[in-house]
C-alpha positions as CSV (number, residue, x, y, z in Angstrom):
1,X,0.0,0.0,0.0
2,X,1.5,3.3,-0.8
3,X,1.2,5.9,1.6
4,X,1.2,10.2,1.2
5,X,4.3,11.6,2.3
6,X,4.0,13.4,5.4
7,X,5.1,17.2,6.3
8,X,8.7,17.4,6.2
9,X,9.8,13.7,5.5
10,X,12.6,13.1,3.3
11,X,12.7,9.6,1.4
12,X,15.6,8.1,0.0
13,X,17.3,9.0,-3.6
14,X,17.1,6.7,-6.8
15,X,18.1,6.1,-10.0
16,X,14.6,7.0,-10.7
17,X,14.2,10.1,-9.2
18,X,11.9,12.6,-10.5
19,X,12.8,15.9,-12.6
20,X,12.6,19.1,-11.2
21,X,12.8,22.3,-12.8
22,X,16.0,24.8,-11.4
23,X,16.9,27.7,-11.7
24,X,20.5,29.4,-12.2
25,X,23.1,29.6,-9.9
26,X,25.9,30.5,-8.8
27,X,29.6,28.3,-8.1
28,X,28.8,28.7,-4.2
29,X,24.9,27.2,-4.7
30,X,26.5,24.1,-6.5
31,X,29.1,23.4,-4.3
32,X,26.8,23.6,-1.0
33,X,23.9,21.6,-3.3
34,X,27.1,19.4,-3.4
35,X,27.8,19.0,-0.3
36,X,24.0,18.7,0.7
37,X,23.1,15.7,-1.3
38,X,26.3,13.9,0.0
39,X,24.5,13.8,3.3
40,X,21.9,13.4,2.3
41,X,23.3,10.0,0.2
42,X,25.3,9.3,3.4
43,X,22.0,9.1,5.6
44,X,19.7,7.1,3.2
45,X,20.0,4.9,0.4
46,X,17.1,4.3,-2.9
47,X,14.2,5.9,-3.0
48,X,13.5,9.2,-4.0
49,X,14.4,12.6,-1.6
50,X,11.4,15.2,-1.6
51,X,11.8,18.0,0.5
52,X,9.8,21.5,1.7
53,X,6.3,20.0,1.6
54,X,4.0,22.7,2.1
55,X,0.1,22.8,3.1
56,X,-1.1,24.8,0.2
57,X,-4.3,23.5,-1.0
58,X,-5.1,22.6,-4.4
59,X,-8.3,23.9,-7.0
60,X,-10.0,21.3,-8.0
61,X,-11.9,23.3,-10.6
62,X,-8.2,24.8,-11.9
63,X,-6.8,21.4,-11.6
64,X,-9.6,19.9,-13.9
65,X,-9.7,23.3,-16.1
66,X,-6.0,23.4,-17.0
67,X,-5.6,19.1,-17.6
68,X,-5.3,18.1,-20.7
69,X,-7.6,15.2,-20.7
70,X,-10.1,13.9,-18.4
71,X,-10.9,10.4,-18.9
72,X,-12.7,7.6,-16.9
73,X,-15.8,8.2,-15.2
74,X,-17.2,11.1,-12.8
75,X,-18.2,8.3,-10.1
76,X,-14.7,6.2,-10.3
77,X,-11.2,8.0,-7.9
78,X,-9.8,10.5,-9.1
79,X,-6.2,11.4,-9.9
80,X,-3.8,13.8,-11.2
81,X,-0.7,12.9,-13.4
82,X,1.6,15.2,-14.0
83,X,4.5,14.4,-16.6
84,X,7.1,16.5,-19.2
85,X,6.7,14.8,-22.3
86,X,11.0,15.2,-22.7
87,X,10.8,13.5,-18.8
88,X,12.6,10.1,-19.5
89,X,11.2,9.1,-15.8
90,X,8.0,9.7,-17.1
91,X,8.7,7.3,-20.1
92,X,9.4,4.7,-16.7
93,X,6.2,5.6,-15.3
94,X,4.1,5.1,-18.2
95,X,5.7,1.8,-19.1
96,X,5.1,0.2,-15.5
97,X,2.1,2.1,-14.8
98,X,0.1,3.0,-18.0
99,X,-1.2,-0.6,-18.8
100,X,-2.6,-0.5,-15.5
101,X,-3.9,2.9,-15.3
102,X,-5.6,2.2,-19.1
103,X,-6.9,-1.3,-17.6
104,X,-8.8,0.6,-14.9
105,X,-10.0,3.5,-16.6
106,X,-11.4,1.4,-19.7
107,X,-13.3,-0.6,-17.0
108,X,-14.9,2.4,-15.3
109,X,-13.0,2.1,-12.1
110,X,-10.4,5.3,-12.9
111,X,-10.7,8.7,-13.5
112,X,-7.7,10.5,-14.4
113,X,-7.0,14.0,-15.2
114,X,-3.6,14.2,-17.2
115,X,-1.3,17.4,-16.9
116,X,1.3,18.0,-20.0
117,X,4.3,20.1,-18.1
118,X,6.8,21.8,-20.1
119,X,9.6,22.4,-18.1
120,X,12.1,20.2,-19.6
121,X,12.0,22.1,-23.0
122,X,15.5,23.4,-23.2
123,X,16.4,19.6,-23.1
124,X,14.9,19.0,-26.8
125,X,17.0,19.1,-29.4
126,X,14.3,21.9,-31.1
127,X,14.1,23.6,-27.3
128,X,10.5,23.0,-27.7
129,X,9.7,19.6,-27.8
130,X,7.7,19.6,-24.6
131,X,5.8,22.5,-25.5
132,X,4.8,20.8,-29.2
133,X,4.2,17.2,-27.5
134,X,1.7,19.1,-25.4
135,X,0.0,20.7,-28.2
136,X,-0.4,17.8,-30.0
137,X,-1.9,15.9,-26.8
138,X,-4.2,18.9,-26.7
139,X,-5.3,18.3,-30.6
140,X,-6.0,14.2,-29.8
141,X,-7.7,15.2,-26.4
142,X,-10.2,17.4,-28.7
143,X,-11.3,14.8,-30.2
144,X,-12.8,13.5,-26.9
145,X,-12.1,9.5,-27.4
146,X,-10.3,8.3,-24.7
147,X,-9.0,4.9,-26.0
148,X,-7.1,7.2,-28.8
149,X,-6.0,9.8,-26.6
150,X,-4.4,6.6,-24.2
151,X,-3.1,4.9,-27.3
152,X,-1.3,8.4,-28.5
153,X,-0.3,9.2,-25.4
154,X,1.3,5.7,-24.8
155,X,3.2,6.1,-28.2
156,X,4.3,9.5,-27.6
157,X,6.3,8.1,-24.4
158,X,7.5,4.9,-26.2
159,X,9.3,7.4,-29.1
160,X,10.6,10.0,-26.7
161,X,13.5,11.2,-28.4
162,X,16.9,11.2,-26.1
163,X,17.4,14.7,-24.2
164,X,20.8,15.1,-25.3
165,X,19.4,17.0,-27.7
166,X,21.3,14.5,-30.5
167,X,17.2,13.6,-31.9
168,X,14.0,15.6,-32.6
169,X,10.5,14.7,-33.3
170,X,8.8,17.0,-36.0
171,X,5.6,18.6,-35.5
172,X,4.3,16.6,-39.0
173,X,5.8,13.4,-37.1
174,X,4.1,13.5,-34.0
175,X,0.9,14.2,-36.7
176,X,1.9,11.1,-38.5
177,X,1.6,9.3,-34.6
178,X,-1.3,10.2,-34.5
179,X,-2.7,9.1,-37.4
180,X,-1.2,5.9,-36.8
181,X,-3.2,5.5,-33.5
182,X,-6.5,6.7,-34.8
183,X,-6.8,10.4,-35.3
184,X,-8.3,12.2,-38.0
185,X,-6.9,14.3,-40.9
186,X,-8.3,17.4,-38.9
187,X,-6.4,16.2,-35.8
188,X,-3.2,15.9,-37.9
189,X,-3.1,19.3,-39.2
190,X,-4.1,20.9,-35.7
191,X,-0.7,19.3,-34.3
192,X,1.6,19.8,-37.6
193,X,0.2,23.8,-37.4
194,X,1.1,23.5,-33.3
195,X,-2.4,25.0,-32.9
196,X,-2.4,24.0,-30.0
197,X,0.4,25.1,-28.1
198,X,0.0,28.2,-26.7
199,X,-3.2,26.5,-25.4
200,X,-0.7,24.0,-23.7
201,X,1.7,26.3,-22.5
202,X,-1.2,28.5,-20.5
203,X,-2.4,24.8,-19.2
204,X,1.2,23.7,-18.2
205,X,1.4,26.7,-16.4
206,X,-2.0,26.7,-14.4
207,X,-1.2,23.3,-13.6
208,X,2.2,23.7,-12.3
209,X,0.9,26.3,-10.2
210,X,-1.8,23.7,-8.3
211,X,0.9,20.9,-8.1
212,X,3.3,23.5,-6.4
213,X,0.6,24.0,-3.8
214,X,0.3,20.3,-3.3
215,X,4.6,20.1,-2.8
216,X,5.4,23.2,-1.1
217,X,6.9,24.3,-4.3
218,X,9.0,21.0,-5.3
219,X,7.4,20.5,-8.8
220,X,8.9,17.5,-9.9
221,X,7.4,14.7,-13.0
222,X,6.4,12.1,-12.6
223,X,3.8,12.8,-10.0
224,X,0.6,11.4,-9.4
225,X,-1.9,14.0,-6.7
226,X,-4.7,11.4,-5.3
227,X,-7.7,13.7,-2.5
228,X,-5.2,16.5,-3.2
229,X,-2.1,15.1,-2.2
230,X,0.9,13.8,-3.7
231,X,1.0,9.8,-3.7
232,X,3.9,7.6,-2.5
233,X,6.1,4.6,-4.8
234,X,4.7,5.7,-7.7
235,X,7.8,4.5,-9.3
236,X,7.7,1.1,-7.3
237,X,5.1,-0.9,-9.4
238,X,1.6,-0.4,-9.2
239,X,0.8,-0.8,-5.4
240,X,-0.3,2.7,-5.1
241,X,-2.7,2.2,-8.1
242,X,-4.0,-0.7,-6.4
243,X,-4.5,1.1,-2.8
244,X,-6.2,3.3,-4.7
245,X,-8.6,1.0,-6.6
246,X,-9.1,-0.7,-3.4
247,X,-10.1,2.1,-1.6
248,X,-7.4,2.2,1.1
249,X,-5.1,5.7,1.7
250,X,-2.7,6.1,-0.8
């Protein structure tokens, strides 16, 4: 059973640990960041290390206003997923938890509201992969049919291209994707125009906002918000899907 992180806790560090956006700094900020996650490491081992949780309280009407997809239905729990499309821990999550989360949600025991972040961009090779992934999310989402939106969704995280910034994914080639999964010619030009992308940048923003109030501030992807709250192992198979489904805390 995964459990919600308590105020203040620190879990341990992995391989797998989530992506946060930073901001610039100086020689004196590394070296102490340095010196910080050496005792940090020294203390704990695995896991993942989330720090500052605050008590802000998330919108439920911005949360559901700036996703980019709602699927599953209104009777069924509720979550939030929040991923960068350029997030190659995301790409992790989907592959051990997307099957799952598409198995409930198909069998009306899900609902899931799914955020498209963008903070990751500078990573592409383009510097605006995440931003044009989004939009093109945005252009399937419109076409309101969840077992496409899933399916393009899925592929989109299965061809994420390295963030080395050594391969790119066109605007016409994430059309193409699409098409390949199901979407219609009007769906494919939407995402080759990137019609859609300022739409998703204004929506990556509003929902970074809400997830900061859930972290004290420590936006990081993947993340999954379940009552509010950010949930525990998410990265550790599906047992938090599970306490979920079976009604238990999370």
């Amino acid at each position: 059973m995964s459990k919600k992180r308590k105020p203040g806790a620190s879990v341990p560090r992995t391989t797998n640990s989530k992506y946060q956006p930073s901001a610039p700094s100086n020689t004196m900020t590394y070296v102490l960041g340095g010196v910080a996650i050496l005792v940090i490491a020294g203390l704990v081992i695995g896991g993942i290390w989330w720090s500052g949780r605050g008590n802000g309280e998330t919108d439920q009407a911005a949360l559901a206003s700036s996703s980019t997809m709602i699927v599953g239905p209104e009777n069924a729990p509720l979550i939030d997923v929040f991923e960068d499309p350029m997030c190659p821990v995301c790409k992790v999550f989907e592959q051990q938890s997307g099957p799952a989360i598409t198995k409930a949600v198909t069998e009306g025991k899900l609902r899931v509201r799914y955020h498209t972040l963008q903070f990751l961009n500078s990573r592409s090779a383009t510097g605006d992969y995440s931003s044009r992934a989004a939009g093109a999310l945005a252009c399937v989402a419109d076409e309101q049919n969840t077992d496409l939106f899933l399916r393009f969704h899925s592929a989109l995280f299965a061809a994420q291209p390295p963030e080395d910034g050594t391969g790119n994914i066109t605007s016409p080639e994430l059309a193409r994707m699409a098409t390949e999964q199901g979407a219609t010619p009007a769906t494919a030009t939407c995402i080759t125009d990137n019609a859609k992308v300022a739409q998703a940048e204004e929506n990556a923003q509003k929902s970074t906002d809400e997830l900061s109030k859930a972290t004290g501030g420590q936006v990081g992807t993947p993340t999954v918000l379940h009552d509010g709250e950010p949930v525990d192992g998410v990265l550790e198979g599906n047992a938090w899907l599970d306490s979920i489904l079976g009604g238990g805390n999370a």
